[in-house]
N, CA, C and O atoms as CSV, one atom per row, in Angstrom:
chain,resi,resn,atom,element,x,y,z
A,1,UNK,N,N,49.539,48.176,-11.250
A,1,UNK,CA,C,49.360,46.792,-10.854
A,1,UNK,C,C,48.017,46.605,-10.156
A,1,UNK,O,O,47.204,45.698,-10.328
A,2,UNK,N,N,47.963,47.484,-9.466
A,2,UNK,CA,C,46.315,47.253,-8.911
A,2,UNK,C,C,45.182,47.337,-9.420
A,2,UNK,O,O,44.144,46.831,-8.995
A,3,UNK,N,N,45.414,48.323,-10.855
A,3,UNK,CA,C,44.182,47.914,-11.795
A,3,UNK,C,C,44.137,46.825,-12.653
A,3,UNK,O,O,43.212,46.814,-13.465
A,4,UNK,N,N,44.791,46.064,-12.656
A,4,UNK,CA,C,45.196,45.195,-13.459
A,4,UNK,C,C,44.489,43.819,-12.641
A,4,UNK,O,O,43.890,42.883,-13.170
A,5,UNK,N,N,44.769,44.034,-11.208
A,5,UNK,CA,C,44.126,43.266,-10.337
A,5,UNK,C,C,42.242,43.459,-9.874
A,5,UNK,O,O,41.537,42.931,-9.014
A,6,UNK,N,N,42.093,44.068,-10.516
A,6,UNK,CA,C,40.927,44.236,-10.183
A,6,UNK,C,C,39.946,43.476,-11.316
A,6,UNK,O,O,40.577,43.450,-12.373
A,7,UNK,N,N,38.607,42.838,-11.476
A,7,UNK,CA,C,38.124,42.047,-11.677
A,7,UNK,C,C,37.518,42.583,-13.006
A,7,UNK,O,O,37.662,41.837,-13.975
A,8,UNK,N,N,36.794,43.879,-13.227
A,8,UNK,CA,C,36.275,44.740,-14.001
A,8,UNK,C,C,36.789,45.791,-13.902
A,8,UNK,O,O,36.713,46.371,-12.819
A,9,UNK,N,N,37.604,46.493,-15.190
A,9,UNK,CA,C,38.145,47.644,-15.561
A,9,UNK,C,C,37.794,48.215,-16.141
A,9,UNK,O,O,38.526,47.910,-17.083
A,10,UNK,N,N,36.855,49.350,-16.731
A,10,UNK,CA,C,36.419,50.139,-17.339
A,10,UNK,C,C,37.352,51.208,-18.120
A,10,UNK,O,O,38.412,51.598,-17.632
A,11,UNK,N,N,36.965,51.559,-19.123
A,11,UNK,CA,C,38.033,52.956,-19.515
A,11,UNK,C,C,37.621,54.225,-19.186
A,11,UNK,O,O,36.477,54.570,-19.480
A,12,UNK,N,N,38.603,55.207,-18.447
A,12,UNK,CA,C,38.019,56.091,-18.316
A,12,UNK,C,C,37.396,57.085,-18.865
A,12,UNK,O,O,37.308,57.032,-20.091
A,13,UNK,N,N,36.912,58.024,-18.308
A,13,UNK,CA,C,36.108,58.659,-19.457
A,13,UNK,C,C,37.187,60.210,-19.818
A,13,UNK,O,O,37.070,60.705,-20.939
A,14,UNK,N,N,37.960,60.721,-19.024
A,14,UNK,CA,C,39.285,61.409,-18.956
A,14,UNK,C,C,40.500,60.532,-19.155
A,14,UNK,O,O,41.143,61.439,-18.627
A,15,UNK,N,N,41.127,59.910,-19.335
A,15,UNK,CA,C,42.513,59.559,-19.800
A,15,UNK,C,C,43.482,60.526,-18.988
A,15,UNK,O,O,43.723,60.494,-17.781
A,16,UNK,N,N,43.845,61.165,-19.699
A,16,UNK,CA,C,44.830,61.855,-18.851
A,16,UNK,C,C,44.195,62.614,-17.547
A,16,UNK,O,O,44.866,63.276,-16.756
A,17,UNK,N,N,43.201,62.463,-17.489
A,17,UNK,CA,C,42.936,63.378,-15.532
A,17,UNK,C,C,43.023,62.061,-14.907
A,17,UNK,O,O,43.437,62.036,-13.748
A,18,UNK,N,N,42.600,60.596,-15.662
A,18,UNK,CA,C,43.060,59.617,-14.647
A,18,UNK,C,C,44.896,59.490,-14.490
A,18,UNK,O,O,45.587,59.405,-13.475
A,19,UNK,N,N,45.113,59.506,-15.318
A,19,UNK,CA,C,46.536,59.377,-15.450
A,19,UNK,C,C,47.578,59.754,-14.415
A,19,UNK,O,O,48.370,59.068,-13.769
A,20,UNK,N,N,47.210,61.727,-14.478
A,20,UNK,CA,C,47.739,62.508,-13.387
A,20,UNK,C,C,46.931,62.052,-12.257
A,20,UNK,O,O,47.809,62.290,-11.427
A,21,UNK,N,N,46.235,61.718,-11.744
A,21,UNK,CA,C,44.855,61.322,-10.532
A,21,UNK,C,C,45.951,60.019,-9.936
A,21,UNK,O,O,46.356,60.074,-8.775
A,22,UNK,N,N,46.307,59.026,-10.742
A,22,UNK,CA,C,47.676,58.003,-10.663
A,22,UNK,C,C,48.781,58.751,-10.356
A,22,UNK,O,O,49.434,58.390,-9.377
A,23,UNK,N,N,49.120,59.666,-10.944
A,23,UNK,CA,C,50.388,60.042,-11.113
A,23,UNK,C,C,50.796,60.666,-9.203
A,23,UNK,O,O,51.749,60.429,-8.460
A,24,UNK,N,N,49.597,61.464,-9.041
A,24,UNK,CA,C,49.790,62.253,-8.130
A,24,UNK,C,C,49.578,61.210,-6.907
A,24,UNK,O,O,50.481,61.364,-6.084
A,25,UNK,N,N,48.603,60.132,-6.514
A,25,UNK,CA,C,48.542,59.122,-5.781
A,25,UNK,C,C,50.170,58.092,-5.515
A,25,UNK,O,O,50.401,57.466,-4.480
A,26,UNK,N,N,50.845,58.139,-6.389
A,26,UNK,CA,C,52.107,57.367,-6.750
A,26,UNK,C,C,52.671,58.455,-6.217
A,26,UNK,O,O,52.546,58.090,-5.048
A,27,UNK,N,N,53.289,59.693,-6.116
A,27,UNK,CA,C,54.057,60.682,-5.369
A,27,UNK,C,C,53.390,60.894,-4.064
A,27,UNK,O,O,54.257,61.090,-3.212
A,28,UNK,N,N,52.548,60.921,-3.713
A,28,UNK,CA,C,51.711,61.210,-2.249
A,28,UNK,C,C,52.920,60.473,-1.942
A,28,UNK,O,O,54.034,60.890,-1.625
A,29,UNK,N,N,52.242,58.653,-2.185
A,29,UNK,CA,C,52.716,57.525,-1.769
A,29,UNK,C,C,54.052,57.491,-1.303
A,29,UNK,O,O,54.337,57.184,-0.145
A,30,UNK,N,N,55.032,57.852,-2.329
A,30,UNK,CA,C,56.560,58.271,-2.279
A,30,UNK,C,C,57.254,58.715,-1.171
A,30,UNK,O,O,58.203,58.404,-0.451
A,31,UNK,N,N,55.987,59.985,-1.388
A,31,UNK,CA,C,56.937,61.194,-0.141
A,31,UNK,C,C,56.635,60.885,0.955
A,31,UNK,O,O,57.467,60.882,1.862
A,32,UNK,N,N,54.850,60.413,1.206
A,32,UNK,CA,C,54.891,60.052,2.585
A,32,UNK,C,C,55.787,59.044,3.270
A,32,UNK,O,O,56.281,59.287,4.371
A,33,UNK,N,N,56.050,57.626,2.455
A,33,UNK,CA,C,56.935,56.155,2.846
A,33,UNK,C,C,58.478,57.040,3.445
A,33,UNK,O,O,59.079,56.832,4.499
A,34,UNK,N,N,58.929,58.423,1.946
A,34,UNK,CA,C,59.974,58.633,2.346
A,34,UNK,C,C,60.366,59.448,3.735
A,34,UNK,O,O,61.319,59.843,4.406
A,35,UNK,N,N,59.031,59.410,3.671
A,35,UNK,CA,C,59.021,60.731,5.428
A,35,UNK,C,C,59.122,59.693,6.310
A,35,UNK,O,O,59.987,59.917,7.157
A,36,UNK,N,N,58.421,58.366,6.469
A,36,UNK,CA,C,57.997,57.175,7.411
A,36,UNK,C,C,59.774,56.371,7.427
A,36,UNK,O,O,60.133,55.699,8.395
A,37,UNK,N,N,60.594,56.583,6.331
A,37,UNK,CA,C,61.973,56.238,6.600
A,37,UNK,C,C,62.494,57.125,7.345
A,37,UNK,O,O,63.112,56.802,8.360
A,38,UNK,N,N,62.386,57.988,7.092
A,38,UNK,CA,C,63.215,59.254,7.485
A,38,UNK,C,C,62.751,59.082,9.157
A,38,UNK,O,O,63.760,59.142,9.861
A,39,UNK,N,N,61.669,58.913,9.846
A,39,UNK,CA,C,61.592,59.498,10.440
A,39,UNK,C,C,62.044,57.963,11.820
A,39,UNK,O,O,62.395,57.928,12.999
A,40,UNK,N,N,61.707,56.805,10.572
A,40,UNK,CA,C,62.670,56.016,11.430
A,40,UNK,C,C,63.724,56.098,11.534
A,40,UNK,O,O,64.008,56.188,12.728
A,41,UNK,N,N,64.688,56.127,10.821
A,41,UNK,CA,C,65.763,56.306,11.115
A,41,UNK,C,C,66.113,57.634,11.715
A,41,UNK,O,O,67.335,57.685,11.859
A,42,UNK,N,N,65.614,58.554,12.057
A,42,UNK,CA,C,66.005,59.232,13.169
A,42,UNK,C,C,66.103,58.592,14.652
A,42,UNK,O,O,66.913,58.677,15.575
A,43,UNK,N,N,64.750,57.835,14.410
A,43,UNK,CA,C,64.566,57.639,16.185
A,43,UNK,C,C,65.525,56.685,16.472
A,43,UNK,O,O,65.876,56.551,17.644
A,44,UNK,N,N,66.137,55.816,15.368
A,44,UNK,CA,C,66.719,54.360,15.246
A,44,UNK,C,C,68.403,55.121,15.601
A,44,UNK,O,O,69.385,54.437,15.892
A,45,UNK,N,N,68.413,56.412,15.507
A,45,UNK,CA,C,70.086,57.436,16.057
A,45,UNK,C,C,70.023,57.395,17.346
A,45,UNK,O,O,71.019,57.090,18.002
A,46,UNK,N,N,68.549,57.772,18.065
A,46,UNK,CA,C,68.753,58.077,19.665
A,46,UNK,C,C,69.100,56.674,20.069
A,46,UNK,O,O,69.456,56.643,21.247
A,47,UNK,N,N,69.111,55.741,19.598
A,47,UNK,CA,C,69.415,54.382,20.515
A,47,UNK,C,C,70.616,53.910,20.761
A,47,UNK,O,O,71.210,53.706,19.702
A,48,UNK,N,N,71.287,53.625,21.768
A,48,UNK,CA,C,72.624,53.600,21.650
A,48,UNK,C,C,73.014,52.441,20.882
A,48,UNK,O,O,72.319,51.436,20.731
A,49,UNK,N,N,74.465,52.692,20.284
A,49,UNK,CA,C,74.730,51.903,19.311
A,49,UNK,C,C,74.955,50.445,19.698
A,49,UNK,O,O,75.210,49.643,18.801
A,50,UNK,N,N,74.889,50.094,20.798
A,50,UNK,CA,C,75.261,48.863,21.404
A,50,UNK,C,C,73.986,48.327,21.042
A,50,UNK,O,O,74.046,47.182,20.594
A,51,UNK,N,N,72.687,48.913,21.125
A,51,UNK,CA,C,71.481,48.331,21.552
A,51,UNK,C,C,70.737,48.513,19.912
A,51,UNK,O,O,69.540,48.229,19.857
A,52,UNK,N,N,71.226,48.842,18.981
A,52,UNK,CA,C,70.638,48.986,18.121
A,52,UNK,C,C,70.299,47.338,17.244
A,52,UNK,O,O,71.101,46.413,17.375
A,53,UNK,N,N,69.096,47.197,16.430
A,53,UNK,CA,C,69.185,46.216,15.795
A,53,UNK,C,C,70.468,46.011,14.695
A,53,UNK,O,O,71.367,46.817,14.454
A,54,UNK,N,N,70.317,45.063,14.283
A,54,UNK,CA,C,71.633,44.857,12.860
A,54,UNK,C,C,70.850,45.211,12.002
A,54,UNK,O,O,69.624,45.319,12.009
A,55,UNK,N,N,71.800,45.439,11.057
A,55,UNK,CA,C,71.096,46.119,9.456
A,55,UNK,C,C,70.150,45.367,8.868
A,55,UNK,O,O,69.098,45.832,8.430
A,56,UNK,N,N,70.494,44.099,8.825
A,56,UNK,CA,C,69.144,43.276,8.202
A,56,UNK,C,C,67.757,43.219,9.076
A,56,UNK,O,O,66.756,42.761,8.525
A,57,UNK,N,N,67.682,43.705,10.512
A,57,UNK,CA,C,66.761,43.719,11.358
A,57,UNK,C,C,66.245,44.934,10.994
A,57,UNK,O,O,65.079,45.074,10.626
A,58,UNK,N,N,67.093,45.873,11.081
A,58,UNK,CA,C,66.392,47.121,10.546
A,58,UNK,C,C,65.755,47.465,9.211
A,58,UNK,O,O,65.105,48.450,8.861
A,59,UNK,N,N,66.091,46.483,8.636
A,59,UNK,CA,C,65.503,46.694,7.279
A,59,UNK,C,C,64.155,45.813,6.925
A,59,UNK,O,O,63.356,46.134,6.046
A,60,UNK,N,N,64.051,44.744,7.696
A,60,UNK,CA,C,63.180,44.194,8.209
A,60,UNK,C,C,62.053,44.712,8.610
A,60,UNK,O,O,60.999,44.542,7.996
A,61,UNK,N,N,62.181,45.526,9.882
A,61,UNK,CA,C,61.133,46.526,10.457
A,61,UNK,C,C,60.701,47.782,9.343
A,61,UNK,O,O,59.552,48.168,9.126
A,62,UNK,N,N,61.639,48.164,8.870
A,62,UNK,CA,C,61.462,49.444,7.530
A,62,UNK,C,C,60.899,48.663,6.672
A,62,UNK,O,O,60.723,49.368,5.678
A,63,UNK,N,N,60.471,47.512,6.444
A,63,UNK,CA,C,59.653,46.676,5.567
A,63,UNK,C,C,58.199,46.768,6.298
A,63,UNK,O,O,57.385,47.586,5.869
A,64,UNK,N,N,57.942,46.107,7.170
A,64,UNK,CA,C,57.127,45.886,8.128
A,64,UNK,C,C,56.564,47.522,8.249
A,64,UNK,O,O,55.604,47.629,7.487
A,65,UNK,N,N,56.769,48.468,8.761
A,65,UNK,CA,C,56.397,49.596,8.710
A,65,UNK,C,C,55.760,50.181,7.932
A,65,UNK,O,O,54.682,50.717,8.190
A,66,UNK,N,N,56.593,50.174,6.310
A,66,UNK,CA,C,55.965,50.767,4.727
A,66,UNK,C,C,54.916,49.432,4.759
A,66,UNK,O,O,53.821,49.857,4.391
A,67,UNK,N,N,54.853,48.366,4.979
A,67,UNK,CA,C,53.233,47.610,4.620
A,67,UNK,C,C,52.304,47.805,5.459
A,67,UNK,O,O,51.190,47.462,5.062
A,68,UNK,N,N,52.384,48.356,6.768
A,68,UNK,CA,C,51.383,48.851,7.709
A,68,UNK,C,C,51.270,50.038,7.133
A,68,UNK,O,O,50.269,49.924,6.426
A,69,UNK,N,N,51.884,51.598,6.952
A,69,UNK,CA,C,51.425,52.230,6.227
A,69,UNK,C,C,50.722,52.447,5.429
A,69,UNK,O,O,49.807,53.264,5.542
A,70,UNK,N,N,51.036,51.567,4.097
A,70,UNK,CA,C,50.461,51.354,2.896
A,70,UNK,C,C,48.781,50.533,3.184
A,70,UNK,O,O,47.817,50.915,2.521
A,71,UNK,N,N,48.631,49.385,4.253
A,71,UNK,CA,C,47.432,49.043,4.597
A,71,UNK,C,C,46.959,50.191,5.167
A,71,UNK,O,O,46.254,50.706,4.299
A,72,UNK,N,N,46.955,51.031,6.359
A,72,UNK,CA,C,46.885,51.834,7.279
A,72,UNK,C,C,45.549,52.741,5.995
A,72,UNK,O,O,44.319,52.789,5.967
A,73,UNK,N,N,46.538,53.252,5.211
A,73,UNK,CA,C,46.446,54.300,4.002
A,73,UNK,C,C,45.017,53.629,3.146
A,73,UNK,O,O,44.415,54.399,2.397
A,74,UNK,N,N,44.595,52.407,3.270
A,74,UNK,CA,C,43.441,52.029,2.447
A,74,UNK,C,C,42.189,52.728,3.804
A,74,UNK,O,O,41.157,53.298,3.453
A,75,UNK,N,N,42.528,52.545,5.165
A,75,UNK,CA,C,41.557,53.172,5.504
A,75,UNK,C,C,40.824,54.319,5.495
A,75,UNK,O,O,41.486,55.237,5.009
A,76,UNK,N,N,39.345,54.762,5.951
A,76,UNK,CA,C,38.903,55.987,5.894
A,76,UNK,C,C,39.866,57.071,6.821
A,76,UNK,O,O,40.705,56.751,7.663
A,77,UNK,N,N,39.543,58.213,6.468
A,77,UNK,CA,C,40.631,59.123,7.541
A,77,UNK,C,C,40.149,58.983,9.070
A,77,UNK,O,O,40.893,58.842,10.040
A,78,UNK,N,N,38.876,59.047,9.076
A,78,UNK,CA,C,38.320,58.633,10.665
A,78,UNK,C,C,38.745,57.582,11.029
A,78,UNK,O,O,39.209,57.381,12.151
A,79,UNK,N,N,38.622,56.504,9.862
A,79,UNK,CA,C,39.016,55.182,10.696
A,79,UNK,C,C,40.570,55.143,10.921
A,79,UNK,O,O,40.887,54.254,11.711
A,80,UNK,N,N,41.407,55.729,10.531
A,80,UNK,CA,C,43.300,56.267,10.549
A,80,UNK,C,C,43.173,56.947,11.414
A,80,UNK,O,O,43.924,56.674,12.350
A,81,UNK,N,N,42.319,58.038,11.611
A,81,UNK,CA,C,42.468,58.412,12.996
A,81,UNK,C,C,42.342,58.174,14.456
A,81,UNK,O,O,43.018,58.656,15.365
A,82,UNK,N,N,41.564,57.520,14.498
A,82,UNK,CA,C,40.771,56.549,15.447
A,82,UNK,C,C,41.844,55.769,16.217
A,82,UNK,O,O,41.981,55.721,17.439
A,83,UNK,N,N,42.817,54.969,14.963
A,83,UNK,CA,C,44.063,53.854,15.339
A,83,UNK,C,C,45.215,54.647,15.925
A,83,UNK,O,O,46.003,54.255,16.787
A,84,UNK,N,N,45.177,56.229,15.110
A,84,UNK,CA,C,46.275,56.605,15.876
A,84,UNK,C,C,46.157,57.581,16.824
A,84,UNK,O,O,47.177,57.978,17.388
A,85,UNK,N,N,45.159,58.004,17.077
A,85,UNK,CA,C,44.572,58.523,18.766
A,85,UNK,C,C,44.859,57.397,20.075
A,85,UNK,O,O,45.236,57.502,21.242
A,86,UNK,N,N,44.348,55.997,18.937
A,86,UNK,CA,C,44.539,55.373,20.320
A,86,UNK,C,C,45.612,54.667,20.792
A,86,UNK,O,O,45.921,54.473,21.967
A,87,UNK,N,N,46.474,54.081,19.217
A,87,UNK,CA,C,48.018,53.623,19.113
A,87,UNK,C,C,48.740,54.636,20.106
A,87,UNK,O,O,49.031,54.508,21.296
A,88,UNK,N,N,48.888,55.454,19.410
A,88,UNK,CA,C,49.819,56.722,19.578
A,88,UNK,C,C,49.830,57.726,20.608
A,88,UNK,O,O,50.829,58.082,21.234
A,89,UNK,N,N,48.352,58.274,20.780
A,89,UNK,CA,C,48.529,58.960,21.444
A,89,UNK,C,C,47.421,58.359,23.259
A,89,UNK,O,O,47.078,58.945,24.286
A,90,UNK,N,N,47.316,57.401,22.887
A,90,UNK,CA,C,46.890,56.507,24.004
A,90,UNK,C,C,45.658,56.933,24.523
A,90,UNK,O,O,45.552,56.728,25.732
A,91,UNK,N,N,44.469,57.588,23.853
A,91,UNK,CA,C,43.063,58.177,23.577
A,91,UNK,C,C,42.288,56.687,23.788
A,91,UNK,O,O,42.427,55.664,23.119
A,92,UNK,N,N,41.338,56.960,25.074
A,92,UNK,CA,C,40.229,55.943,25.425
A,92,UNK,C,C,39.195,56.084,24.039
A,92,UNK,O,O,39.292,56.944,23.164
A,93,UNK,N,N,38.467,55.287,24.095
A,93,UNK,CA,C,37.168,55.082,23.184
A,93,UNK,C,C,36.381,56.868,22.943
A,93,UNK,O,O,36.410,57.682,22.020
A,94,UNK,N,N,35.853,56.843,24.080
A,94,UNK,CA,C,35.346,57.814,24.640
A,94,UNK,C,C,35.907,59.013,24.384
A,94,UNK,O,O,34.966,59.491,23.750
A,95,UNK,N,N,36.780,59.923,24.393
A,95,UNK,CA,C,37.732,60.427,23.832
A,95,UNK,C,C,38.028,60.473,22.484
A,95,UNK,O,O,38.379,61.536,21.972
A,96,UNK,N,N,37.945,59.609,21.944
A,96,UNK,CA,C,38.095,59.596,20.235
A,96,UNK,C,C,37.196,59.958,20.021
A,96,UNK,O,O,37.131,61.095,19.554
A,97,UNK,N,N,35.879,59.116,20.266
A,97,UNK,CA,C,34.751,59.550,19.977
A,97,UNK,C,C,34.081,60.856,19.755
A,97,UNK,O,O,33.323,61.208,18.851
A,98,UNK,N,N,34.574,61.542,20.872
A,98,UNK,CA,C,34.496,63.133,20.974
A,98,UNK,C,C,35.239,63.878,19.812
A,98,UNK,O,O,34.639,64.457,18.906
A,99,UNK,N,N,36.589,63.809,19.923
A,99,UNK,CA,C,37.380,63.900,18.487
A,99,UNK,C,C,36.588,63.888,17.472
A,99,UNK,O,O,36.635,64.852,16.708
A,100,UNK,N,N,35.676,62.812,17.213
A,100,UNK,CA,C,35.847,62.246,15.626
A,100,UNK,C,C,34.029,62.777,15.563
A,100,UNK,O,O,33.413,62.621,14.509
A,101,UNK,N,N,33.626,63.133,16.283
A,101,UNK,CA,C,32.238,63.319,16.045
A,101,UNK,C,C,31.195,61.835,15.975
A,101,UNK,O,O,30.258,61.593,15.214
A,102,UNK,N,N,31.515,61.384,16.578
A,102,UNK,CA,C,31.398,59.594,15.711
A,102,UNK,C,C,30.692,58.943,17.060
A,102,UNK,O,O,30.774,59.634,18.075
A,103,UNK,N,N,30.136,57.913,17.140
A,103,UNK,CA,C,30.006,56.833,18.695
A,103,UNK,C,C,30.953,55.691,18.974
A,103,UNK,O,O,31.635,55.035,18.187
A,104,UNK,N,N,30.800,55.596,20.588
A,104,UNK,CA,C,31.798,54.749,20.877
A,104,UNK,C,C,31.984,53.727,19.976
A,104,UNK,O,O,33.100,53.388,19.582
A,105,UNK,N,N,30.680,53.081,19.537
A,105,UNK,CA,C,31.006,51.412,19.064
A,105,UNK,C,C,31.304,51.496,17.747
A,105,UNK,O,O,31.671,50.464,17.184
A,106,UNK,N,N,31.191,52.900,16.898
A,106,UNK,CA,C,31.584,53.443,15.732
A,106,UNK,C,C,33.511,53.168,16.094
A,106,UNK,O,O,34.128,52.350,15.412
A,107,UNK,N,N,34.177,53.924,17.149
A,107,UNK,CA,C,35.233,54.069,16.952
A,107,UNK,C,C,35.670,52.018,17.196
A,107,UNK,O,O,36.518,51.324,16.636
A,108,UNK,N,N,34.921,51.773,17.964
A,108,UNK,CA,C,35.292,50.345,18.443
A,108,UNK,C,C,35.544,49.752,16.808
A,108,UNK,O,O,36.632,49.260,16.512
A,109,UNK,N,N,34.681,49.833,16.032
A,109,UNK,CA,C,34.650,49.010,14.546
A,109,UNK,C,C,35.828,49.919,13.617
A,109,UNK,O,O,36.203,49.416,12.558
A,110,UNK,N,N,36.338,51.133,14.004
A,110,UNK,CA,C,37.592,51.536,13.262
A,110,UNK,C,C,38.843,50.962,13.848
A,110,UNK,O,O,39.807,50.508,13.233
A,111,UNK,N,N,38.626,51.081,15.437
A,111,UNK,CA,C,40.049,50.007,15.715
A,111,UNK,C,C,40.484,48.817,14.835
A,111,UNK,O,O,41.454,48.433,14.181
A,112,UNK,N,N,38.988,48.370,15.246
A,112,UNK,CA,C,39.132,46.891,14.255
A,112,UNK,C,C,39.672,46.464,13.150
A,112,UNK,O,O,40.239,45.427,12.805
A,113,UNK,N,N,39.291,47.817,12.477
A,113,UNK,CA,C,39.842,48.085,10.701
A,113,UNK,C,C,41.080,48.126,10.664
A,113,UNK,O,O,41.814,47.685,9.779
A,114,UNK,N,N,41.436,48.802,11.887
A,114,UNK,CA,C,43.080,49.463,11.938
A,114,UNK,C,C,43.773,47.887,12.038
A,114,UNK,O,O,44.427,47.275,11.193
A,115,UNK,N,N,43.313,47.454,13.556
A,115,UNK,CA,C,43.959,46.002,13.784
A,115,UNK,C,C,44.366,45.015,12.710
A,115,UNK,O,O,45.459,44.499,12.479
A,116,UNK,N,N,43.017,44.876,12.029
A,116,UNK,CA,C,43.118,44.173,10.548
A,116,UNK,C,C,44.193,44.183,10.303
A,116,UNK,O,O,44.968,43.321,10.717
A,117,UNK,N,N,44.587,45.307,9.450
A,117,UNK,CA,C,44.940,46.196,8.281
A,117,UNK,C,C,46.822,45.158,8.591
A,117,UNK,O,O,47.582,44.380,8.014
A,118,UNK,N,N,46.639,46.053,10.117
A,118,UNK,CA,C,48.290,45.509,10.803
A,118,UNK,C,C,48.502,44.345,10.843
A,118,UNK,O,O,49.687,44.093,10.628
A,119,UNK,N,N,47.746,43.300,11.064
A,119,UNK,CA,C,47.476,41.833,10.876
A,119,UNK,C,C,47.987,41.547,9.874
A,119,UNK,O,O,49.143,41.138,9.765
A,120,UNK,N,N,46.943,41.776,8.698
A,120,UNK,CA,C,47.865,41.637,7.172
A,120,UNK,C,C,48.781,42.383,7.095
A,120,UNK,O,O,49.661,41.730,6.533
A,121,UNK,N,N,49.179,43.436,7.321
A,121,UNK,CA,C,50.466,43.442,6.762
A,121,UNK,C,C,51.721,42.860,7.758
A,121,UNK,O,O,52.895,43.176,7.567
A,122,UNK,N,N,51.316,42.040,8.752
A,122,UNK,CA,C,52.405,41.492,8.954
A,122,UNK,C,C,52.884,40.111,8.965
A,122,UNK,O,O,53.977,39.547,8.909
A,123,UNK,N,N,51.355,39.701,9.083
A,123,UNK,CA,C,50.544,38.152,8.501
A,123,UNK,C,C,50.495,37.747,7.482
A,123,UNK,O,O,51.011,36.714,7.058
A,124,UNK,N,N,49.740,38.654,6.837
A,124,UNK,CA,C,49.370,38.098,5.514
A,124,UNK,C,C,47.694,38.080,6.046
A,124,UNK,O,O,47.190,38.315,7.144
A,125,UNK,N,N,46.929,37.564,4.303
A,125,UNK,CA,C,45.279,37.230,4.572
A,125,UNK,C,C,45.169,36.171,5.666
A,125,UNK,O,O,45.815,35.129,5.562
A,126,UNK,N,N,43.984,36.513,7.224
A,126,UNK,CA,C,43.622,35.354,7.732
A,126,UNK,C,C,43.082,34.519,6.834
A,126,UNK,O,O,42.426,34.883,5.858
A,127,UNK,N,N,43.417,33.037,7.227
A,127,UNK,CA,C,42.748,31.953,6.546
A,127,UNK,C,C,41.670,31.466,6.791
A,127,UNK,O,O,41.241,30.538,6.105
């Protein structure tokens, strides 16, 4: 579907190395989403059952999640890393920076990317 969306399509010059090159991008995709369920619904056990969302809430967020992923996943790996040094593991500018080999206002413009990314996928395109 996404080549299909794209404006100019060329044929490749391998066929089947694009094919498998798809094939193997479409299973990455798979296993990682199926790890990103999995690993919600673990954490979604420690909560007591009183306090848990309802099923349609949870399925909701397991929506919301696989489209931040899937945006997340168009970024560079620096710029994925960057979001989750500082999401996650709560890493100042400065600090990443060091990490990533990169400059502060370098990591400042990957947040950004990251922010985006989460925007749309929970927004949609700003207008």
């Amino acid at each position: 579907m996404r080549l299909l969306g794209r404006e100019e399509l060329k044929a490749p010059r391998e066929p089947r190395a694009f094919l498998v090159a798809i094939a193997k991008g479409l299973l990455f995709d798979y296993f990682r989403r199926a790890a990103l369920e999995q690993a919600y619904l673990t954490e979604l056990m420690l909560i007591p059952e009183d306090e848990q969302p309802s099923v349609e809430e949870q399925q909701l967020i397991l929506e919301d999640l696989k489209n931040i992923d899937r945006l997340l996943g168009k970024l560079s790996s620096k710029a994925r890393a960057a979001f989750f040094y500082n999401r996650l593991d709560g890493l100042g500018h400065a600090e990443i920076a060091e990490r990533l080999g990169v400059s502060v206002p370098r990591v400042r413009q990957y947040l950004a990317q990251g922010m985006r990314q989460c925007y749309i996928a929970l927004y949609g395109e700003p207008t």
